[in-house]
Structures are given as structure tokens and as C-alpha cells.
VOBA-1610 file (N, C-alpha, C; in pm, whole numbers, padded with zeros to 5 digits, always signed):
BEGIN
Unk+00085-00119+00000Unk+00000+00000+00000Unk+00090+00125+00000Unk+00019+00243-00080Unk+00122+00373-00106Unk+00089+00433+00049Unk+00235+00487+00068Unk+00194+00585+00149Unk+00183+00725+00134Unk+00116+00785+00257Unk+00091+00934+00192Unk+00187+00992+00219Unk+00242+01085+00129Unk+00335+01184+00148Unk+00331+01291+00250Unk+00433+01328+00279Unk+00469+01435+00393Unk+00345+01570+00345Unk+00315+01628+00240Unk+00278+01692+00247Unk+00114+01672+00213Unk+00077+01566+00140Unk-00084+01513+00144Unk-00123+01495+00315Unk-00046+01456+00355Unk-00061+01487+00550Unk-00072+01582+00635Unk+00015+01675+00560Unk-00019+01841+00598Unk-00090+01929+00548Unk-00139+01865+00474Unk-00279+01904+00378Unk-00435+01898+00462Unk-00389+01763+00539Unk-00511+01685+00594Unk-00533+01752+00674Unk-00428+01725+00786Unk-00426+01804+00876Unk-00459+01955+00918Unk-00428+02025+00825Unk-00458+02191+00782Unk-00638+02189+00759Unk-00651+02108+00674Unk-00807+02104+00629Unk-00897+02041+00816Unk-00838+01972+00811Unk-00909+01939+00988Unk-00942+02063+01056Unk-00803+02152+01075Unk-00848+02223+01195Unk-00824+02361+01144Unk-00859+02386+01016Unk-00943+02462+00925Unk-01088+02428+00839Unk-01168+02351+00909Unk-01289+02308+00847Unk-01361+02419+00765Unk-01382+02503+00830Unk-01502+02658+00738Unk-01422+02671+00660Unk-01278+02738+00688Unk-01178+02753+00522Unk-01163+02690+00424Unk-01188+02577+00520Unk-01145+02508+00369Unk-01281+02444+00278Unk-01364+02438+00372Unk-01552+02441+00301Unk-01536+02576+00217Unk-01510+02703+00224Unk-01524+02783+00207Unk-01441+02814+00059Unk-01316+02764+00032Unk-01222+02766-00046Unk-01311+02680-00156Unk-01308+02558-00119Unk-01363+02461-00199Unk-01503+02487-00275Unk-01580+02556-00195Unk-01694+02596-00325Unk-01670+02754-00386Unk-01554+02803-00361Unk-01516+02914-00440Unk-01454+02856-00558Unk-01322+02744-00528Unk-01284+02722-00668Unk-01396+02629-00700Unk-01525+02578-00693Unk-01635+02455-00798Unk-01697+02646-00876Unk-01719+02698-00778Unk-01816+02820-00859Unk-01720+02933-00934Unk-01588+02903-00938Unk-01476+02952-01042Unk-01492+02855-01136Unk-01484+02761-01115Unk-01452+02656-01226Unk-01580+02615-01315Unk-01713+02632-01274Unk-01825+02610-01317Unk-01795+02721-01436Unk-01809+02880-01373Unk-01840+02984-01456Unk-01674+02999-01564Unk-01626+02938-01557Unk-01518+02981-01649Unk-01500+02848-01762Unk-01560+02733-01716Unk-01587+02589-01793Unk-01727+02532-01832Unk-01820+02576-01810Unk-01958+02508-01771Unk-02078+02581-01835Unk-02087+02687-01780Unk-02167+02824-01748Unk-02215+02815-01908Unk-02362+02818-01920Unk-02383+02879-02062Unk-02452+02984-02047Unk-02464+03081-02134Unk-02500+03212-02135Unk-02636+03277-02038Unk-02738+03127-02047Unk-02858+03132-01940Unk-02790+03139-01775Unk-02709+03040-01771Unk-02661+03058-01612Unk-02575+03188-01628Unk-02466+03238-01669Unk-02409+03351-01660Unk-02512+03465-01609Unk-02622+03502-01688Unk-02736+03612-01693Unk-02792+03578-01544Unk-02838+03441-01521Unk-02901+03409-01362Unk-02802+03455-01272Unk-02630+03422-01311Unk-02565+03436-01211Unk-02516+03604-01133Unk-02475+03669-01269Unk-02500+03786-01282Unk-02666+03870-01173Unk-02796+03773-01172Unk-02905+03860-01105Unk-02827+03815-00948Unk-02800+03707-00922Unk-02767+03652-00790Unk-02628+03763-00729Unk-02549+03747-00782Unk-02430+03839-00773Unk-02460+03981-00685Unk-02528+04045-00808Unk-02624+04175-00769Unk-02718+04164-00626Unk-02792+04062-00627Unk-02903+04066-00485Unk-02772+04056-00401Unk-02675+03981-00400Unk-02567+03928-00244Unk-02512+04075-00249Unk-02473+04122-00380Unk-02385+04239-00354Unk-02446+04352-00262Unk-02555+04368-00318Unk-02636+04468-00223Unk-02712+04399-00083Unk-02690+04315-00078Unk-02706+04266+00088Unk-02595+04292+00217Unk-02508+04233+00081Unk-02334+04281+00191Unk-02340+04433+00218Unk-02384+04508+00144Unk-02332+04658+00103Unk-02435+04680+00211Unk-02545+04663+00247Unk-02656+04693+00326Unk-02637+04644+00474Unk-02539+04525+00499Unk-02525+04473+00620Unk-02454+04534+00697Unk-02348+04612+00620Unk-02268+04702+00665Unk-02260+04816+00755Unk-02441+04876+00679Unk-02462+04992+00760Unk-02511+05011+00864
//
């Protein structure tokens, strides 16, 4: 059986006792990778209305 490398271990480990970051990382690069590979012009336009409602929620939470 392979073993894991020094750094697939410090990978693990990092992701353990960084759980939200790294939840957090991970559906940033699927929703990078969707819209730059995937995305057809209907989702772009949906994504684009979604974008806009969060943007002005953040911008509003602020105050």
C-alpha cells in the first residue's frame, strides 16, 4: 500500500483544523470553475441577477 506523502498529510491536517476555510475555499474554486468551464449564457445572466441581490445585501449589512 502507497503511502501518503509528507505533504498530502499536511494538507489533511490543515483542512481538519481549518474546516469553514477550507468548506469555504472549496466551493469558491467549484463556482470559479463552473463559470469559467460550464456556465452557458442562461446561467451567466441568472448568475450575474444573484451576484447583484448578495452584492447589495453585503453593502446593506454594513450599515
Amino acid at each position: 500500500m502507497e503511502e501518503k506523502s509528507k505533504q498530502t498529510l499536511a494538507n489533511q491536517k490543515w483542512e481538519e483544523k481549518n474546516k469553514e476555510k477550507s468548506r469555504y475555499l472549496k466551493k469558491r474554486s467549484s463556482a470559479r470553475s463552473f463559470i469559467r468551464n460550464d456556465a452557458t449564457l442562461e446561467d451567466i445572466a441568472e448568475l450575474k441577477e444573484l451576484l447583484e441581490v448578495r452584492e447589495n445585501s453585503l453593502i446593506h449589512s454594513r450599515s
